[in-house]
C-alpha positions as a Markdown table, in Angstrom:
| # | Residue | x | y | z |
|---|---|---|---|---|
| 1 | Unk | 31.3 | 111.0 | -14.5 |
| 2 | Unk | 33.0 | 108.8 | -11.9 |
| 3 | Unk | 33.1 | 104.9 | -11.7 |
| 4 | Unk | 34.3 | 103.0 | -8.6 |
| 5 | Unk | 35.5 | 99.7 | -9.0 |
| 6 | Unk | 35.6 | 97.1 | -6.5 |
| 7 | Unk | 37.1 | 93.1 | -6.2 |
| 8 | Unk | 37.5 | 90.9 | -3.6 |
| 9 | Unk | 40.5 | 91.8 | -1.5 |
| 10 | Unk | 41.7 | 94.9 | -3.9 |
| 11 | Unk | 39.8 | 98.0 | -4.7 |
| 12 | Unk | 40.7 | 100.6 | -7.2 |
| 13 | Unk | 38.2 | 104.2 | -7.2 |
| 14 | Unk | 39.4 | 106.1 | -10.3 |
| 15 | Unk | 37.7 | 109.5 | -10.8 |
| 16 | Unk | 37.8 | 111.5 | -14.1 |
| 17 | Unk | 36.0 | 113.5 | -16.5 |
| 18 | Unk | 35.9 | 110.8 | -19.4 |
| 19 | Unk | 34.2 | 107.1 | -17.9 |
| 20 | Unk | 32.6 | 104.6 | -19.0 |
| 21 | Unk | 29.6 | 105.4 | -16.2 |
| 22 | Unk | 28.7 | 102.2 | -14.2 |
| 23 | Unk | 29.1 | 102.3 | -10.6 |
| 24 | Unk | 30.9 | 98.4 | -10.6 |
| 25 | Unk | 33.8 | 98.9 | -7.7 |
| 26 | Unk | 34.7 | 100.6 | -4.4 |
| 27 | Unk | 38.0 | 101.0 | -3.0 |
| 28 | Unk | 41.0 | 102.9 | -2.9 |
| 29 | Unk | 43.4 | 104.0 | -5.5 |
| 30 | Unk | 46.8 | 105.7 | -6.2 |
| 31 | Unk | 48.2 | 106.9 | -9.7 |
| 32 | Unk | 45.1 | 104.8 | -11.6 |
| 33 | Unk | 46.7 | 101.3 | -10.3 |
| 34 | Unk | 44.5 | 98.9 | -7.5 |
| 35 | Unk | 46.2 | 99.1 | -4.2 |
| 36 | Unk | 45.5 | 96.3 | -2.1 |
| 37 | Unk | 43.2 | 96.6 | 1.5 |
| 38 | Unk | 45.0 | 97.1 | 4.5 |
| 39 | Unk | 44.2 | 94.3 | 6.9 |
| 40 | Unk | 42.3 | 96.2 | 9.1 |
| 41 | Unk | 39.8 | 97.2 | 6.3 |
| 42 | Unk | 36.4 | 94.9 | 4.9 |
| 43 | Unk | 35.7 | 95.8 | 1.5 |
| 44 | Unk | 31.9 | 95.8 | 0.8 |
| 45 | Unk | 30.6 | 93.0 | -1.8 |
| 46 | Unk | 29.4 | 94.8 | -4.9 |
| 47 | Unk | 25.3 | 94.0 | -5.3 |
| 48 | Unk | 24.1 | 92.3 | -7.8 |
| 49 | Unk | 22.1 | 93.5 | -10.3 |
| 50 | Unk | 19.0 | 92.7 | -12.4 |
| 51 | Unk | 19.5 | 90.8 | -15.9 |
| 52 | Unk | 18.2 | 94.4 | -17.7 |
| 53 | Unk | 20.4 | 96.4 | -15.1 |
| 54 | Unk | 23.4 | 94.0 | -16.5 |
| 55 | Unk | 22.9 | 94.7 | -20.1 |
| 56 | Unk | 21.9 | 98.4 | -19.6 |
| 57 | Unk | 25.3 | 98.3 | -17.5 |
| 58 | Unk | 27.4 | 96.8 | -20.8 |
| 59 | Unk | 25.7 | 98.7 | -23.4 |
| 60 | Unk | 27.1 | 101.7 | -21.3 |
| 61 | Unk | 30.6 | 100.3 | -21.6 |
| 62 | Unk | 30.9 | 99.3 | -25.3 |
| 63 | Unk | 29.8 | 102.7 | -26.2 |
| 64 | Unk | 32.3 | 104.0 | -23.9 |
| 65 | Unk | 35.8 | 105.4 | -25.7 |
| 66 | Unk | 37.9 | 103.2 | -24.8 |
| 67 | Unk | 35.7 | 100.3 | -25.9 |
| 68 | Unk | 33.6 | 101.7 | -28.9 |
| 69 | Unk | 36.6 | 100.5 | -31.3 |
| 70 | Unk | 35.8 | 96.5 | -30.2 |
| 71 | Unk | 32.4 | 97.2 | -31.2 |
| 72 | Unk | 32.7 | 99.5 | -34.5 |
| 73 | Unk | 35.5 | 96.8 | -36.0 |
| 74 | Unk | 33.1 | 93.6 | -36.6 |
| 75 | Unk | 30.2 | 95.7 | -38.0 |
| 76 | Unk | 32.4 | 98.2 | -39.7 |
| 77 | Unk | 33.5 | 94.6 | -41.5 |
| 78 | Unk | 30.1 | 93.9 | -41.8 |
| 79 | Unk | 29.0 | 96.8 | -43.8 |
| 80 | Unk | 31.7 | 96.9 | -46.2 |
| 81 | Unk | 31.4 | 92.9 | -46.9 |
| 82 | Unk | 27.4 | 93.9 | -47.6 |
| 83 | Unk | 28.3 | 96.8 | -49.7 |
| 84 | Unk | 31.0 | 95.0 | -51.9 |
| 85 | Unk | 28.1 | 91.9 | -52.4 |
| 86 | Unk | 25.6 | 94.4 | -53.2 |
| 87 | Unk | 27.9 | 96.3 | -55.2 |
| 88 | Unk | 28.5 | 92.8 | -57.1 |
| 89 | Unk | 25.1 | 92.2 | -57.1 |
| 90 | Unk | 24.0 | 95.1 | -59.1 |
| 91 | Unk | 26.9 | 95.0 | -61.4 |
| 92 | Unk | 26.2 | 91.3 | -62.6 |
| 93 | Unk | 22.2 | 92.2 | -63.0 |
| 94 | Unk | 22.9 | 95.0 | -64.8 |
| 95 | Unk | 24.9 | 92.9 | -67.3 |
| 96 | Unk | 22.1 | 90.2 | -66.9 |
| 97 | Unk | 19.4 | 93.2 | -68.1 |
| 98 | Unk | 21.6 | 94.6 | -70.8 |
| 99 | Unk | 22.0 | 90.7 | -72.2 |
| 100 | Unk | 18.3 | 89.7 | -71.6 |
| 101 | Unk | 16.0 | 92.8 | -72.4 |
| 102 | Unk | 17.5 | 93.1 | -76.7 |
| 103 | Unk | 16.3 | 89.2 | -76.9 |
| 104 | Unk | 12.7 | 89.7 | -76.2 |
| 105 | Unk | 9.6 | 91.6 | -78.1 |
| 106 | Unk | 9.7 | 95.0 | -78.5 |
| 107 | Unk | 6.4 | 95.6 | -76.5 |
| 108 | Unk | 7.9 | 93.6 | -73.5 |
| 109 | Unk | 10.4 | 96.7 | -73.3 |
| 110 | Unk | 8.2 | 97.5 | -69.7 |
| 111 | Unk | 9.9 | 95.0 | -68.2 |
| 112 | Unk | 13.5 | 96.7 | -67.8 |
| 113 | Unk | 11.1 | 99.8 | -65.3 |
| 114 | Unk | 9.9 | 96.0 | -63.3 |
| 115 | Unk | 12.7 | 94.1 | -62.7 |
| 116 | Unk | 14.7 | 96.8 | -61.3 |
| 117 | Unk | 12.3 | 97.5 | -58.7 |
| 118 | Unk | 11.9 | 93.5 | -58.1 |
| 119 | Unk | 15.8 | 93.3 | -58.0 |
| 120 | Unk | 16.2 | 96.3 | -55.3 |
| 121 | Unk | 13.4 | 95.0 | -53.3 |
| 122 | Unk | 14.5 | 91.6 | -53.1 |
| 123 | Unk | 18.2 | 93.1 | -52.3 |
| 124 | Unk | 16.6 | 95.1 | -49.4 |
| 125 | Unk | 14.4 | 91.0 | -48.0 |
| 126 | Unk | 17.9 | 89.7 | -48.0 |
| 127 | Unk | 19.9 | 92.2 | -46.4 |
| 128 | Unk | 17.0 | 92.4 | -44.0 |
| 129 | Unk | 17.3 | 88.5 | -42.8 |
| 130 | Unk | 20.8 | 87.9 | -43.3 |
| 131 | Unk | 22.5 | 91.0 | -41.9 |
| 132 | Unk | 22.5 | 90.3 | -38.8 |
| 133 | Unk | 22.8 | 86.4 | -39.2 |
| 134 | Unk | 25.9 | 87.2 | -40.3 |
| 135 | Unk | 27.4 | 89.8 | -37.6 |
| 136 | Unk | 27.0 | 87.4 | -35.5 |
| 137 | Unk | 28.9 | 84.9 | -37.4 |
| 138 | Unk | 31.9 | 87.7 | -38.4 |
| 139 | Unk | 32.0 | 88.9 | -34.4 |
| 140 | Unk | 32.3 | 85.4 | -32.7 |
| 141 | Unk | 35.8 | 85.8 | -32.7 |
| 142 | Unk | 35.4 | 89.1 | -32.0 |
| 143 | Unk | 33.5 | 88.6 | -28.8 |
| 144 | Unk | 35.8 | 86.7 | -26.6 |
| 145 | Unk | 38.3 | 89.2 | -27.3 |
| 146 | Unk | 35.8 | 92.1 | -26.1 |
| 147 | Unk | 34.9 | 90.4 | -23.0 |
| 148 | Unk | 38.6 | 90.5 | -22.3 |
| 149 | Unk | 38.7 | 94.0 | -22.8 |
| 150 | Unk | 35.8 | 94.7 | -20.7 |
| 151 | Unk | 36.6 | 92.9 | -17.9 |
| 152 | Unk | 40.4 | 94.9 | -17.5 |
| 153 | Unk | 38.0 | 98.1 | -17.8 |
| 154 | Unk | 35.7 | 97.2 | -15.7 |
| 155 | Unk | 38.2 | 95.7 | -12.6 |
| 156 | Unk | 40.6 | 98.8 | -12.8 |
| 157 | Unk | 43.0 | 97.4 | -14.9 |
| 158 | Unk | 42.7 | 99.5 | -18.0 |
| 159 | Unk | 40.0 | 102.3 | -19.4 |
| 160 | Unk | 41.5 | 101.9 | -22.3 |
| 161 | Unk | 42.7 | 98.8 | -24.0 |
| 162 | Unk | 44.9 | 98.8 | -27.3 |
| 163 | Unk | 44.2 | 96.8 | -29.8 |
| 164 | Unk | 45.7 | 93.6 | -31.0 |
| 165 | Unk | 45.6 | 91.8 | -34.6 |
| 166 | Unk | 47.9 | 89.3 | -32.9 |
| 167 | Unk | 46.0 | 88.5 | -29.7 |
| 168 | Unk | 42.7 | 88.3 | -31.6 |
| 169 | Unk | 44.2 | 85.9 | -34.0 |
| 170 | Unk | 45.5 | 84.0 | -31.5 |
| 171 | Unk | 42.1 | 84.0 | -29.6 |
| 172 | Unk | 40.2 | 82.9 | -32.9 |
| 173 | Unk | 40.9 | 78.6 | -33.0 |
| 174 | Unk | 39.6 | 78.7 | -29.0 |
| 175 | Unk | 36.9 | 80.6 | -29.6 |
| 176 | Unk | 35.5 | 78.7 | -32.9 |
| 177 | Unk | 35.8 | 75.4 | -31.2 |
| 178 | Unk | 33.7 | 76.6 | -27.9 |
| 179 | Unk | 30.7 | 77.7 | -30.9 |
| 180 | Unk | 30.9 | 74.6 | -31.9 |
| 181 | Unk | 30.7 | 73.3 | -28.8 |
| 182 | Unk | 27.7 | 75.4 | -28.0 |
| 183 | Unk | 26.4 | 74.0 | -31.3 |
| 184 | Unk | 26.9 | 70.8 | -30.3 |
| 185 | Unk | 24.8 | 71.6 | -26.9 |
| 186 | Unk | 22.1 | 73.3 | -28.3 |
| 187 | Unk | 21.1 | 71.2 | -31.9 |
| 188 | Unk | 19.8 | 67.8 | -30.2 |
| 189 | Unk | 18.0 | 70.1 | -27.8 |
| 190 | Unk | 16.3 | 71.6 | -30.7 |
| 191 | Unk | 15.6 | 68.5 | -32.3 |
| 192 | Unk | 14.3 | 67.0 | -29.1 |
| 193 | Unk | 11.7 | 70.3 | -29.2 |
| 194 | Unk | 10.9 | 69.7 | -32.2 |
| 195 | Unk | 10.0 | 66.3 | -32.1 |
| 196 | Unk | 7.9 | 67.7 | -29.6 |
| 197 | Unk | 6.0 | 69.9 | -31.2 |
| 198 | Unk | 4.3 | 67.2 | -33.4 |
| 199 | Unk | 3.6 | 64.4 | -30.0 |
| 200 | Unk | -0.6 | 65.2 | -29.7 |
| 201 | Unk | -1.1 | 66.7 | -26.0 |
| 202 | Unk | 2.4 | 66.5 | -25.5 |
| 203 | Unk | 2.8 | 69.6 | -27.6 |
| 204 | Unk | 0.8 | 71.6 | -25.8 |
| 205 | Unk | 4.1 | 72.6 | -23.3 |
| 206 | Unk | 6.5 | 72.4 | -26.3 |
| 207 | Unk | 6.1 | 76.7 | -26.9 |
| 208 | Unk | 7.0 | 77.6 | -23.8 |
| 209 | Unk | 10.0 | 75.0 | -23.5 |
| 210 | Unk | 11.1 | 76.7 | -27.0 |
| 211 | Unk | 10.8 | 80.0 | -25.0 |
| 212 | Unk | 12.2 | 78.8 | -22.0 |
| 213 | Unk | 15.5 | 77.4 | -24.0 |
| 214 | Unk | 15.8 | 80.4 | -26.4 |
| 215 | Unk | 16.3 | 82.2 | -22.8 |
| 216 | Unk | 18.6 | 79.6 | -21.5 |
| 217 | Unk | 20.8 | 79.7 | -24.5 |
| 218 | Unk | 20.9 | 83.3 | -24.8 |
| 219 | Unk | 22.8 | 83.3 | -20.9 |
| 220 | Unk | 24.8 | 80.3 | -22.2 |
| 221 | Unk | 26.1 | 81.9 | -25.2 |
| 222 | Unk | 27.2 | 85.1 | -23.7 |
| 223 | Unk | 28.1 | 84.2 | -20.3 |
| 224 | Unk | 30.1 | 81.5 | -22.0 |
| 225 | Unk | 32.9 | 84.3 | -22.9 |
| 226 | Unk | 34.3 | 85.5 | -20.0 |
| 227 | Unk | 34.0 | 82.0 | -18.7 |
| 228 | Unk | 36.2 | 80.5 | -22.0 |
| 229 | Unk | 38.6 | 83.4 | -20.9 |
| 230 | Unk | 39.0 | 82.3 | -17.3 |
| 231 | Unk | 39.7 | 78.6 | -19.4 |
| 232 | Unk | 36.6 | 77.1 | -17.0 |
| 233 | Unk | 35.1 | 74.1 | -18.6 |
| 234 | Unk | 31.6 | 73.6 | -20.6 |
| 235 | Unk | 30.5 | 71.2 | -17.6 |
| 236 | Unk | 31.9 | 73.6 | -14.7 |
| 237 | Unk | 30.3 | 77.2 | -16.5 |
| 238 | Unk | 27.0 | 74.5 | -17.1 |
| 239 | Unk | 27.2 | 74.1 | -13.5 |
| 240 | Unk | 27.7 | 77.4 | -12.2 |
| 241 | Unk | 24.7 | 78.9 | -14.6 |
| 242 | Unk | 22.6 | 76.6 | -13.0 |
| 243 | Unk | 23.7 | 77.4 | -9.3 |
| 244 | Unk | 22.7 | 81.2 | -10.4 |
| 245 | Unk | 19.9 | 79.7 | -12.3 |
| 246 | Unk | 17.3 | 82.8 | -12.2 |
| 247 | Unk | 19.7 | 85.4 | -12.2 |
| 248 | Unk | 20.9 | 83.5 | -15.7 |
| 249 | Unk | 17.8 | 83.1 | -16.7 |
| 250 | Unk | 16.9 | 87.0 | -16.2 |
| 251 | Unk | 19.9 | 88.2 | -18.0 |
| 252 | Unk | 19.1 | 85.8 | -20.7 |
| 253 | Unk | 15.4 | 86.8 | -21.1 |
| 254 | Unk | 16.3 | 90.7 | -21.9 |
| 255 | Unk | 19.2 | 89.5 | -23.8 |
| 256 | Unk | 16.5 | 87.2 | -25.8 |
| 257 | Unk | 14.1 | 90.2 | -26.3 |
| 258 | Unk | 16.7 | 92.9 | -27.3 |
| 259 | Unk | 18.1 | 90.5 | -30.0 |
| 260 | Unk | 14.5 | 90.2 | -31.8 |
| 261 | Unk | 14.4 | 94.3 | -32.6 |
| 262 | Unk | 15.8 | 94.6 | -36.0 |
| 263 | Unk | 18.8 | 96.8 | -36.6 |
| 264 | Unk | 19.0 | 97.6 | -32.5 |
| 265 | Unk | 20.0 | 94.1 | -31.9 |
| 266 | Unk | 23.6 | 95.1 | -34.2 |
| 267 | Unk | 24.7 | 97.0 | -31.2 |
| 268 | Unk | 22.7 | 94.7 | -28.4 |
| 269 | Unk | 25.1 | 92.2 | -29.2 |
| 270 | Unk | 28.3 | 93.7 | -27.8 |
| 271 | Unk | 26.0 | 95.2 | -25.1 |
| 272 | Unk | 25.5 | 91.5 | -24.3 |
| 273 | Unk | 28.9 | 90.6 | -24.2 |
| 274 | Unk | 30.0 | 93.5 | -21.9 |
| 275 | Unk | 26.8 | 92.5 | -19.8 |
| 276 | Unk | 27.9 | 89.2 | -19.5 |
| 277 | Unk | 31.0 | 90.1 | -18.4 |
| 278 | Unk | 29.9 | 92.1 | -15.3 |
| 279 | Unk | 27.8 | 89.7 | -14.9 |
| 280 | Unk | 30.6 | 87.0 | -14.3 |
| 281 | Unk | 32.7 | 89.3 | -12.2 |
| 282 | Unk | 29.6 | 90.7 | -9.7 |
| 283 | Unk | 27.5 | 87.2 | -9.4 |
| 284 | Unk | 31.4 | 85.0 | -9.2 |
| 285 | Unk | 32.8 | 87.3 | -6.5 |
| 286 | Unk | 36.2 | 86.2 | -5.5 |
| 287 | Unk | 35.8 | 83.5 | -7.6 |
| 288 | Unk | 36.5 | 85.6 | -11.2 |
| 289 | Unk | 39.8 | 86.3 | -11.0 |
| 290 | Unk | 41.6 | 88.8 | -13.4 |
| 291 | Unk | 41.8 | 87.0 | -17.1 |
| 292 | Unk | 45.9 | 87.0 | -16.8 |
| 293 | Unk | 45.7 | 85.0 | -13.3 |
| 294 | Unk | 43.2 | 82.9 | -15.2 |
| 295 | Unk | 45.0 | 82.3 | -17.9 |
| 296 | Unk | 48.2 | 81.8 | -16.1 |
């Protein structure tokens, strides 16, 4: 496969049998590293793409290689949390049966082949609802640290980024305060909605607002990563979502859809953070500068 990366000003074209598969940049290369335009040359603005072309686009690069690790280390957290609560779970009911079933009638015996059944089932309801509830509280710090990583692959930089207890721990306090933040953005929205949604007539446009600002947050909250990484400010990143205001609100409407299909939406989470990202770099331009000038 072969993917050609381009920025304003520098251009990098790396070809090689293992890539993550995106056509993102054009330009030229030498030794993997971005070797800047010669004066006399124009290099030729990527195009933008469609919000479904941006996610399909990041779901190819986390399950690329060199980015599959930022994807498997939040769930892989996941699962094993799940399975040491279940595990705890069945080991204190067990204990609960074995203390419980000796104190009742001998013909209620039946009930040790029920509550087993009733116990795995409502295991399975709970797992169900709050599984993904909370991946996505485990990989917000996770996320801002993938973007990162998905921006250096995707401008040139690096196929391959290593990973970094230190740097994610040091990204974690920013990152928490800029969910809050959204938090504190989104709730009196909500509440404004919802009031809404009980005003006779009134109420009659309050489903389709709720749609319309499920979509709206869904470009906010990813799109919100690379921005925090460039250090751009909630007012500035409100302000440039709105000047791309339909190409955020596309992006945000597939993003909105793929998160409602159970157990697909685990890995349509990272997909949205790597589509985010490309989506920052193609629809900013010259604007979204490499994180480390950002940051600098």
């Amino acid at each position: 496969m072969r993917i050609i990366f381009l920025r304003q000003g520098y251009a990098t074209s790396l070809a090689c049998s293992k890539t993550v598969g995106a056509q993102l940049f054009h330009g030229h290369h030498k030794a993997g590293k971005v070797t800047p335009f010669k004066h006399s040359e124009t290099p030729m603005p990527a195009p933008a793409l469609t919000g479904p072309q941006y996610l399909r686009e990041g779901l190819k690069l986390v399950l690329s290689p060199g980015l599959r690790l930022f994807v498997l280390l939040p769930l892989s957290i996941n699962v094993v949390l799940f399975c040491g609560l279940i595990y705890l779970a069945v080991h204190q009911f067990e204990l609960w049966v074995d203390t419980f079933m000796p104190t009742l009638p001998h013909w209620l015996s039946f009930l040790s082949y029920i509550l087993w059944p009733l116990f795995v089932a409502l295991v399975l309801l709970m797992v169900f609802f709050t599984f993904t509830v909370v991946a996505n509280i485990i990989a917000a710090p996770f996320n801002g640290f993938l973007s990162e990583k998905v921006e250096a692959v995707v401008r040139g930089v690096d196929e391959s980024p290593d990973f970094s207890w230190a740097e994610l721990v040091a990204m974690v306090p920013r990152t928490l305060a800029r969910e809050a933040r959204k938090l504190g953005y989104m709730l009196p929205r909500m509440l404004g909605l919802f009031i809404l949604s009980f005003i006779p007539v009134a109420n009659i446009i309050a489903a389709p607002l709720w749609l319309l600002f499920g979509v709206w947050m869904m470009a906010i909250q990813y799109i919100d990563y690379p921005a925090d990484n460039h250090k751009l400010g909630w007012n500035e990143m409100l302000g440039w979502l709105k000047s791309k205001r339909w190409q955020s609100l596309s992006f945000g409407s597939i993003v909105y859809v793929a998160l409602l299909i159970p157990v697909v939406n685990l890995l349509m989470m990272p997909a949205a953070v790597a589509g985010a990202t490309l989506f920052w770099v193609r629809e900013r331009g010259a604007d979204a500068l490499p994180v480390t000038h950002a940051r600098g």
